[in-house]
C-alpha positions as CSV (number, residue, x, y, z in Angstrom):
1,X,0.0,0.0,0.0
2,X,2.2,2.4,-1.2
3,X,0.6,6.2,-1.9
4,X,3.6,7.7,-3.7
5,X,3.4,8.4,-7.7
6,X,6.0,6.4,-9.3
7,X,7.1,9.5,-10.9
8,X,11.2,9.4,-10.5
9,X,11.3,13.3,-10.3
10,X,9.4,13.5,-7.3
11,X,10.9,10.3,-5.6
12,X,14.5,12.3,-5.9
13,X,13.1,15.4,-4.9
14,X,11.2,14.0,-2.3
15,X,14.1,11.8,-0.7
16,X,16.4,15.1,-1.3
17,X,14.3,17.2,1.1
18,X,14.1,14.4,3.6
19,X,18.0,14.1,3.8
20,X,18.7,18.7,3.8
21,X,15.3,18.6,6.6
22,X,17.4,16.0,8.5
23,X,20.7,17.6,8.3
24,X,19.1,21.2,9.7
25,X,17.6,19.1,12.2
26,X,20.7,17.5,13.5
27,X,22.8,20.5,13.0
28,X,20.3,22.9,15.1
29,X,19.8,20.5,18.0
30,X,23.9,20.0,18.4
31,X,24.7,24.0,17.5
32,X,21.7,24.9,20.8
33,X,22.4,22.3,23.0
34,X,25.8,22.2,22.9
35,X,26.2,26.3,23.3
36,X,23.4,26.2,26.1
37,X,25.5,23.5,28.0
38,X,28.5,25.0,27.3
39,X,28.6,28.6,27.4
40,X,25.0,29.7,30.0
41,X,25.7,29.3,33.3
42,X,29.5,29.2,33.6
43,X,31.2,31.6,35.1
44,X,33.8,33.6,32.4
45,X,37.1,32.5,34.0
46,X,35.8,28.6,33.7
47,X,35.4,29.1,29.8
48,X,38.4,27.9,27.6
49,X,39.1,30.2,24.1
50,X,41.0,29.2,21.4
51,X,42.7,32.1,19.6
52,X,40.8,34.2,21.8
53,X,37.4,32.8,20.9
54,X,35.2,31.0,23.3
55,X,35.1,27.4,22.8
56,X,31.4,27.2,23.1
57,X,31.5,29.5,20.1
58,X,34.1,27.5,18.6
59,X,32.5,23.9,18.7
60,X,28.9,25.1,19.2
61,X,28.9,27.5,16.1
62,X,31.6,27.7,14.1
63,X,32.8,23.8,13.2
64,X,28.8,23.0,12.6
65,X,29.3,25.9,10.2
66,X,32.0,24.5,8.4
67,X,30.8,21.1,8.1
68,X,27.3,22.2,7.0
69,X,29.5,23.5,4.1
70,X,31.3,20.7,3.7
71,X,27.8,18.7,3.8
72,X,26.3,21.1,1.4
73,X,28.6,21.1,-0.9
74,X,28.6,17.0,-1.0
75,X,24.6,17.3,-0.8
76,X,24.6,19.7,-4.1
77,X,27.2,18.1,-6.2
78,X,27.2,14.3,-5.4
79,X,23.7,13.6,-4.2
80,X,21.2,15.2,-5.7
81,X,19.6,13.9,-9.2
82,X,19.5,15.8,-12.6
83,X,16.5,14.5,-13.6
84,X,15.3,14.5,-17.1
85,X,11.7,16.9,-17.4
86,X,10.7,16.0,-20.6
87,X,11.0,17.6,-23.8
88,X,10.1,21.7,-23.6
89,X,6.5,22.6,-25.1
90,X,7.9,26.0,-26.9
């Protein structure tokens, strides 16, 4: 009992916005938990800093950045599907 058109365009592009939904997901529960548990409630001479940045900045913020790019750029250029639409009614 499956309800999904067999159509192979929106299979791809349905499985595609599944997997980027998923990856925000992840992404935003590690980046706000790991800053609230590391960076509210401390007192500022218990926080480390790395080249004079927090490391709750550090590992909270800016490594998700980077390997959301990383992911991103794999996501757009190895993953995703260049269906064919057909042939143009012009």
């Amino acid at each position: 009992m499956n309800d999904l058109p067999d159509d192979p365009v929106y299979r791809n592009s349905l499985r595609e916005s599944l997997v980027a939904l998923a990856a925000w997901f992840v992404c935003g529960v590690y980046s706000i938990t790991y800053c609230y548990l590391n960076g509210y409630g401390r007192p500022p001479e218990e926080i480390e800093t790395y080249l004079g940045i927090p490391g709750w900045v550090l590992f909270g913020i800016f490594l998700p950045w980077i390997l959301c790019n990383v992911f991103a750029w794999w996501f757009c250029f190895k993953f995703i599907k260049d269906d064919d639409l057909g042939a143009s009614e012009d």
